[in-house]
VOGU-3710 file (C-alpha; in Angstrom, 3 decimals, decimal comma):
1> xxxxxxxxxx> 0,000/0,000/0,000  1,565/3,443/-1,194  1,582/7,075/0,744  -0,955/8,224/-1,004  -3,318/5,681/-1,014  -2,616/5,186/2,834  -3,252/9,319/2,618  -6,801/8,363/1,279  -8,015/5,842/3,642  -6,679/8,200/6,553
11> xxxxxxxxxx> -8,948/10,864/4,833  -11,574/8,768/4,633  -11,326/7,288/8,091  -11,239/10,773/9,415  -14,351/11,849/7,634  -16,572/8,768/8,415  -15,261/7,762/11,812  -13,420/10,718/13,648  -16,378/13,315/12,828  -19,120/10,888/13,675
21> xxxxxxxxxx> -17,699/9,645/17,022  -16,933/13,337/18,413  -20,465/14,187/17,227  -21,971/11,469/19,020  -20,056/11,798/21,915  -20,734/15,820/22,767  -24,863/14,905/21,782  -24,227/11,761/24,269  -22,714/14,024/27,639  -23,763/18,051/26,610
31> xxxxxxxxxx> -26,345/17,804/28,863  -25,204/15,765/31,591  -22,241/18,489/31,671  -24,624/21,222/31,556  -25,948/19,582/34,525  -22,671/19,306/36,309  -22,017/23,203/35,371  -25,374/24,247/37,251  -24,698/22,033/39,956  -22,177/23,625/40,970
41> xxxxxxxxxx> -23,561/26,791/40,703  -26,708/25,524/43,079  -25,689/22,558/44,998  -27,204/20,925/47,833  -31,232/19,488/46,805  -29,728/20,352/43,194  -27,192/17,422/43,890  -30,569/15,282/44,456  -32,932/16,675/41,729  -30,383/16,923/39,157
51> xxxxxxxxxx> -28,580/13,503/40,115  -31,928/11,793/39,416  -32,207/13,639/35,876  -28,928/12,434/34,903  -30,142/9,289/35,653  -33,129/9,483/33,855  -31,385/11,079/30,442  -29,531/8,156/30,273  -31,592/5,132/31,658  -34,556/6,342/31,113
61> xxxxxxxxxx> -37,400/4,067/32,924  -34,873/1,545/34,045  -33,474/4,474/37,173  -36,078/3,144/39,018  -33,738/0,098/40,046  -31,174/2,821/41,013  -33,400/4,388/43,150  -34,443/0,814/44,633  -31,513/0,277/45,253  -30,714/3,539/47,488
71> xxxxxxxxxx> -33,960/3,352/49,449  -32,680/-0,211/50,321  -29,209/1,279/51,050  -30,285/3,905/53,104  -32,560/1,348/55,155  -29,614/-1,159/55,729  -27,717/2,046/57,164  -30,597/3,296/59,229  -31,263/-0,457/60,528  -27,294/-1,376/60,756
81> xxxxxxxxxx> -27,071/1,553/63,393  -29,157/0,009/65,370  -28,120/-3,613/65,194  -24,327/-5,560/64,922  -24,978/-6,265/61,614  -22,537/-5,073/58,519  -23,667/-4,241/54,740  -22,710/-6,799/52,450  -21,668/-6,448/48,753  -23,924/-5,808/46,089
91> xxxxxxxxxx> -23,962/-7,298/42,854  -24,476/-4,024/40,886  -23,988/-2,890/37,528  -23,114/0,191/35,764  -24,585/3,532/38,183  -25,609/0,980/40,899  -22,272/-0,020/41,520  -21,418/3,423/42,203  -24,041/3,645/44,261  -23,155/0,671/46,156
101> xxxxxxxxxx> -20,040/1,535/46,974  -20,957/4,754/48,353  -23,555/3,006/51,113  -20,798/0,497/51,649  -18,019/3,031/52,179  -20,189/5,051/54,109  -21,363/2,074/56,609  -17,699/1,307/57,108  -16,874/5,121/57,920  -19,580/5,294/60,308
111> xxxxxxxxxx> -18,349/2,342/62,060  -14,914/3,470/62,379  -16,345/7,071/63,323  -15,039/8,738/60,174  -18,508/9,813/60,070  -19,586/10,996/62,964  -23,215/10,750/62,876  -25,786/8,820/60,238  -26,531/11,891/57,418  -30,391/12,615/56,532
121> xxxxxxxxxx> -31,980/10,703/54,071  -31,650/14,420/51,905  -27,720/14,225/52,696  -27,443/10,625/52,054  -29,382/10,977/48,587  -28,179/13,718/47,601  -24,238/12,048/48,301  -25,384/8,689/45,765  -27,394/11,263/43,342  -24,081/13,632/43,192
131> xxxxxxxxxx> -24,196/14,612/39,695  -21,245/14,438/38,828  -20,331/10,703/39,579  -23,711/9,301/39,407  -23,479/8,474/35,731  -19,966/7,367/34,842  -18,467/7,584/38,647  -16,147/7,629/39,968  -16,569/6,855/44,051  -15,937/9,725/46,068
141> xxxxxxxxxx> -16,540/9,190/50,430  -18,859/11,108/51,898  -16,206/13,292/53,308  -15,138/14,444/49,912  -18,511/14,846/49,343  -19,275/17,408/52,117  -16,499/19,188/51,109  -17,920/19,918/48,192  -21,198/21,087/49,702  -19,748/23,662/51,040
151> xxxxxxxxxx> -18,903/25,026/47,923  -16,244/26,296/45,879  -14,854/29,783/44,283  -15,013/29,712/40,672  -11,961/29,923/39,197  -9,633/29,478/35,870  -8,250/26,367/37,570  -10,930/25,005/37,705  -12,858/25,783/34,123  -9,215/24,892/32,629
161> xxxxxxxxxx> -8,835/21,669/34,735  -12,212/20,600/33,633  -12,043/21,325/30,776  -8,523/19,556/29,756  -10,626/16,409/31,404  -12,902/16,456/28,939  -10,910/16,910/26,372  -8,776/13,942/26,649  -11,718/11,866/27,059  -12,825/12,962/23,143
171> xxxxxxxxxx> -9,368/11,905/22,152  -9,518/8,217/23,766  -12,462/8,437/22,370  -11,355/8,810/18,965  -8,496/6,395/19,575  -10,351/3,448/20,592  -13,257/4,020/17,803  -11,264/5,349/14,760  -7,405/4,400/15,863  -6,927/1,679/17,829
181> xxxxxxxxxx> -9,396/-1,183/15,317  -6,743/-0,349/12,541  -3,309/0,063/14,042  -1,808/-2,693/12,074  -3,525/-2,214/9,182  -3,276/1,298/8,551  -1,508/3,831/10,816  1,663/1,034/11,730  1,101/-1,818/8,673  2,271/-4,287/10,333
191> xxxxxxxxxx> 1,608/-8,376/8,662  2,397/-11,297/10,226  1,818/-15,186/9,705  -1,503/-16,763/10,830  0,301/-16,817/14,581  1,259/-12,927/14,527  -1,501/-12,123/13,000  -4,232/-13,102/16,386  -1,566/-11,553/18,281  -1,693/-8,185/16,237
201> xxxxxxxxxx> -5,637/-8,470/16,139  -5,378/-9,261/20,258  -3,702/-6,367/20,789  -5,422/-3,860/19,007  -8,728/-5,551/20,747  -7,023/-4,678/23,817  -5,888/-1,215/22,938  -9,197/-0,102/22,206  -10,471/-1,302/24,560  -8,005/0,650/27,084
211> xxxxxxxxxx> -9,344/3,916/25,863  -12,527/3,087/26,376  -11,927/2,792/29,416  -9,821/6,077/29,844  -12,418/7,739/28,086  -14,699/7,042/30,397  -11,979/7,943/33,195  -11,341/11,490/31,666  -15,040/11,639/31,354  -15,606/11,198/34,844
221> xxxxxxxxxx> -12,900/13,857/35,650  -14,707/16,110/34,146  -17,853/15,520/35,350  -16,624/15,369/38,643  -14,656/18,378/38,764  -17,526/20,643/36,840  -20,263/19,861/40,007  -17,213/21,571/41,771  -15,453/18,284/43,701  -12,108/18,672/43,891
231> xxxxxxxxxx> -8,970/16,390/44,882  -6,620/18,377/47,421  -6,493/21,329/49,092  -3,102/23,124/50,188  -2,621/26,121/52,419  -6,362/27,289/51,469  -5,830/26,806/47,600  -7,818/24,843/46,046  -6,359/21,905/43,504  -8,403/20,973/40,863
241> xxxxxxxxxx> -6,514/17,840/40,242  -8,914/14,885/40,134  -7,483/11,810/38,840  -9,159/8,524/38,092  -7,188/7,034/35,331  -3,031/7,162/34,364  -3,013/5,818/30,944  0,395/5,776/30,494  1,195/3,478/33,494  -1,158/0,977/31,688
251> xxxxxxxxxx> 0,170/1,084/28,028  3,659/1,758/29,516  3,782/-0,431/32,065  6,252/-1,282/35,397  3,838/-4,227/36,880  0,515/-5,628/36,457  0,461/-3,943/40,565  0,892/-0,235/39,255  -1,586/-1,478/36,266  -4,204/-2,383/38,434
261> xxxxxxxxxx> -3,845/0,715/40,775  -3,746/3,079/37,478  -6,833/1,617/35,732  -9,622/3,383/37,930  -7,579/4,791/40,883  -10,840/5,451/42,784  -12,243/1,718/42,794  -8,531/0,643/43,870  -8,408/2,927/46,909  -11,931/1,811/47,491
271> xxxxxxxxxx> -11,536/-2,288/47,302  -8,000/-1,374/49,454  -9,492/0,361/51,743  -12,812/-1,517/52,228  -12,134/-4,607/51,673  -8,137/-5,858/51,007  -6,990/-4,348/54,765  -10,252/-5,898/56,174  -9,451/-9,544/54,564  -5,257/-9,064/55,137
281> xxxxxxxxxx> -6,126/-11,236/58,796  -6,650/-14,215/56,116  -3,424/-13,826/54,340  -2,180/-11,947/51,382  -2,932/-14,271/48,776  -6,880/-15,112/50,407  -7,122/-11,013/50,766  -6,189/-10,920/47,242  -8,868/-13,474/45,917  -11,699/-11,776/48,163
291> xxxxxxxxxx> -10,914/-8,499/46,851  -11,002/-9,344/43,157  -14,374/-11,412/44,376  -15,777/-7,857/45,613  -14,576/-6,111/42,325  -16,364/-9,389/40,374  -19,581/-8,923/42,020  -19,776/-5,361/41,787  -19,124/-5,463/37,928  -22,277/-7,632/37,900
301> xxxxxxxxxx> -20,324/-11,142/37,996  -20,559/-11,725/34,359  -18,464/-14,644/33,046  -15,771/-12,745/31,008  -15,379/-9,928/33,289  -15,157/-12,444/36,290  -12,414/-14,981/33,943  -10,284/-11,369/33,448  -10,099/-10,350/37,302  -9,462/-13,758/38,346
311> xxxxxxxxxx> -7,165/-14,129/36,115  -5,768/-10,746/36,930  -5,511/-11,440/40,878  -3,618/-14,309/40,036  -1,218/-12,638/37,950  -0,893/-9,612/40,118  -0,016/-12,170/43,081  2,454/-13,949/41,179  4,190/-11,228/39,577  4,707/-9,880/43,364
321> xxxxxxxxxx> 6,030/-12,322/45,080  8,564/-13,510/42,243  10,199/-9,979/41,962  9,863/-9,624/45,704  11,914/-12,689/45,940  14,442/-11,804/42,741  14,655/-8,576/44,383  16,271/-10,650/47,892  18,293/-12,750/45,988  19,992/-9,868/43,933
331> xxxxxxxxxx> 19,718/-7,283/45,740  18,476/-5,223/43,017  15,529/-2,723/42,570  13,270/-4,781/40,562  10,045/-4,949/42,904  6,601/-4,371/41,419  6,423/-0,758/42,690  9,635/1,705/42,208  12,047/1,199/45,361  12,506/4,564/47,408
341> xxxxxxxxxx> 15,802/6,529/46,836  17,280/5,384/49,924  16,287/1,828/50,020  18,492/-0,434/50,933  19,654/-2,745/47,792  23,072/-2,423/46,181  21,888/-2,497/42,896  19,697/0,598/41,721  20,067/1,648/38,322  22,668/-0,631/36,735
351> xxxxxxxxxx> 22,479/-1,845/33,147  20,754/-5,338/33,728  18,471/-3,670/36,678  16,952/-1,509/33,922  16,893/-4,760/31,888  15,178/-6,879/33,926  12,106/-4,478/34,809  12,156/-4,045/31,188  11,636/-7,644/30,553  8,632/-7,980/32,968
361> xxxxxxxxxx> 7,148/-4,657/31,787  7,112/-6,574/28,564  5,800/-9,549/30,450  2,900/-7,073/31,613  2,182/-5,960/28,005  1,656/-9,512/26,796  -0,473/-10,424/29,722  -2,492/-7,269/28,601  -3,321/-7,770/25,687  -4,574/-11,399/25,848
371> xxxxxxxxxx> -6,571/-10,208/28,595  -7,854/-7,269/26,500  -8,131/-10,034/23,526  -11,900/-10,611/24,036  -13,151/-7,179/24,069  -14,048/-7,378/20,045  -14,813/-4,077/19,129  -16,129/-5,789/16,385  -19,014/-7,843/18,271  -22,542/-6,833/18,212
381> xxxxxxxxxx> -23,223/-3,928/20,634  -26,381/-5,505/22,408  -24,029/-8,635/22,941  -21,769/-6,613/24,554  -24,147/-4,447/26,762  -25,542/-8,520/27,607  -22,307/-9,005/28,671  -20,110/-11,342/26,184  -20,689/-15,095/26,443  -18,648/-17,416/28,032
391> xxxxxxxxxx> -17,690/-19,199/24,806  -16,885/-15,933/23,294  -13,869/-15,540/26,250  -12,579/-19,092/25,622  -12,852/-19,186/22,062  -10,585/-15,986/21,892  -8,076/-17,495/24,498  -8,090/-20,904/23,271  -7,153/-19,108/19,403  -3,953/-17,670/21,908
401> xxxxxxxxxx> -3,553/-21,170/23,439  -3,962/-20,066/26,868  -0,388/-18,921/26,322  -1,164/-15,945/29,504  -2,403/-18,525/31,981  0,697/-20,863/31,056  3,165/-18,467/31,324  1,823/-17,694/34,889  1,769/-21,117/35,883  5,712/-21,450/34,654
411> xxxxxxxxx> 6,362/-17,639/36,660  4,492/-19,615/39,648  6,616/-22,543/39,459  9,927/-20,842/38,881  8,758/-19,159/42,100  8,410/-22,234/44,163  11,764/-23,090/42,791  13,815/-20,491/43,766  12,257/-20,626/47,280
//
């Protein structure tokens, strides 16, 4: 294929596909930003009224379960004050996951007295109906929350922080509609033998995939930060620095650890905070298994979804204590997270240091994308809002020969070995 025919299709690619997807993206969130924007402007019952609009513009008749499910929150709270008993997870999907994990987070803080006393049923629906998260999240505690009641000067900070949110959510946009599906075929040509090839196809699955995800992330910034929430605050200035998603230390990766943490940063402070510290009396490896359980359920337990964070925890688990143990054994900074600057091994930034973390960000790349495989960008869309089949996930790894799972098992048992 020549420059200027490439030239063409780019043209043509831009025209049908970039133009269409920005279009339908600003007619799919101009109004739920609008409501963010006069949110913040009028807060408090506007959290509640607006929240429930939100919900309405984009499910329509089908809110009613999130509502349903609120009431019942706010009853297990009321009830749970007054009893020993604890909220349990919810198997929730889409908003009423976020809404679930605000009741749960908000039991927990009112058992530890983070929250000193049980809100109204206005403050505690207007908290789930926040605007801003209620639709594409993220969680924010009820502290945060509060914060944000009180409300915020308008500022430049925060229009441009907002903004720039926003923004980068169009662009993942873009790359995972119009990009990411033809990577190999037109932007890098990359062609392969039948082998290569599924590989080349996985990863662009997975790629796309990604920034869906981070456009959602970025979304969610936005939306966040326009109802007027906010991350930090120093010396009285406000930081408009919200950050749910770091896609660079996903497609650039140290560890499947720092992967996990950087694909919704929210939901991993969250299931760390809520439920991995509160399952560590079991052991690292059992805390590890219930927490990917909680994130399972709260995704809606669907069988692909559940096969990926399984698979994931086991990974993640793996990958840790193997470079924990190489780490030992060499002395060398080549842990899952970055060492500190005055940690104690000999060997920091030597030539086969570098090497080695190289080799298992590599490792993390390849477990990525046969993760990411099954995402098909190319299946039906009311498949995909079903949630995919279970002999959709093991056709795609069985075409990839379970290589993922079998190079884990080998990482496990070189493990073992070295013990």
């Amino acid at each position: 294929m020549d420059l200027s025919t490439r030239l063409a299709l780019w043209q043509q690619l831009a025209e049908s596909c970039g133009l269409s997807t920005v279009q339908q993206g600003l007619q799919l969130i101009w109004r739920l930003l609008l409501l963010c924007f006069i949110c913040r402007l009028f807060f408090r019952l506007a959290s509640l009224l607006l929240g429930m609009y939100g919900l309405f513009l984009f499910f329509e008749v089908h809110m009613l379960w999130v509502l349903l499910l609120s009431a019942l929150c706010y009853l297990v709270l009321l009830l749970s004050r007054h009893s020993s008993s604890r909220v349990s997870f919810l198997k929730t999907v889409g908003s009423q996951m976020v809404v679930a994990m605000k009741a749960i987070s908000l039991a927990f803080d009112l058992d530890r007295g983070a929250v000193g006393s049980l809100p109204s049923l206005t403050e505690f629906l207007g908290y789930v109906f926040f605007v801003g998260t209620v639709v594409f999240g993220p969680w924010i505690s009820f502290s945060s929350y509060k914060n944000t009641t009180e409300g915020r000067k308008l500022s430049w900070l925060w229009l441009y922080s907002s903004s720039l949110s926003l923004l980068k959510s169009q662009i993942c946009l873009l790359v995972s509609t119009c990009i990411a599906p033809y990577l190999f075929t037109l932007f890098i040509p990359v062609h392969g033998n039948t082998v290569t090839q599924k590989w080349l196809n996985a990863y662009e699955n997975a790629v796309s995939f990604h920034f869906s995800n981070y456009f959602v992330g970025h979304l969610s910034e936005g939306t966040t930060m326009l109802a007027g929430t906010s991350s930090t605050e120093e010396k009285g200035n406000v930081m408009w620095d919200v950050s749910i998603v770091k896609p660079l230390s996903v497609e650039m990766p140290r560890s499947m650890v720092l992967v996990v943490t950087s694909w919704n940063i929210p939901m991993s402070r969250w299931l760390k905070t809520y439920v991995f510290k509160n399952a560590m009396k079991l052991g690292t490896f059992p805390a590890i298994l219930v927490t990917y359980t909680a994130s399972a359920l709260l995704h809606g337990l669907s069988f692909h979804l559940g096969a990926v964070l399984f698979s994931l925890g086991f990974i993640t688990y793996v990958e840790h204590v193997l470079r924990k143990k190489l780490a030992s054994i060499f002395s060398a900074c080549i842990l899952s997270r970055p060492c500190a600057s005055d940690c104690s091994h000999q060997h920091k930034k030597e030539f086969w240091v570098k090497l080695l973390n190289l080799v298992f960000s590599f490792l993390v790349i390849f477990h990525l994308t046969y993760l990411g495989s099954m995402f098909d960008p190319g299946v039906d869309e009311q498949e995909v809002e079903e949630g995919y089949k279970a002999i959709h996930t093991i056709h795609r790894w069985s075409e990839l020969n379970w290589a993922s799972h079998w190079v884990m098992f080998a990482c496990w048992v070189f493990y073992r070995l070295i013990l």
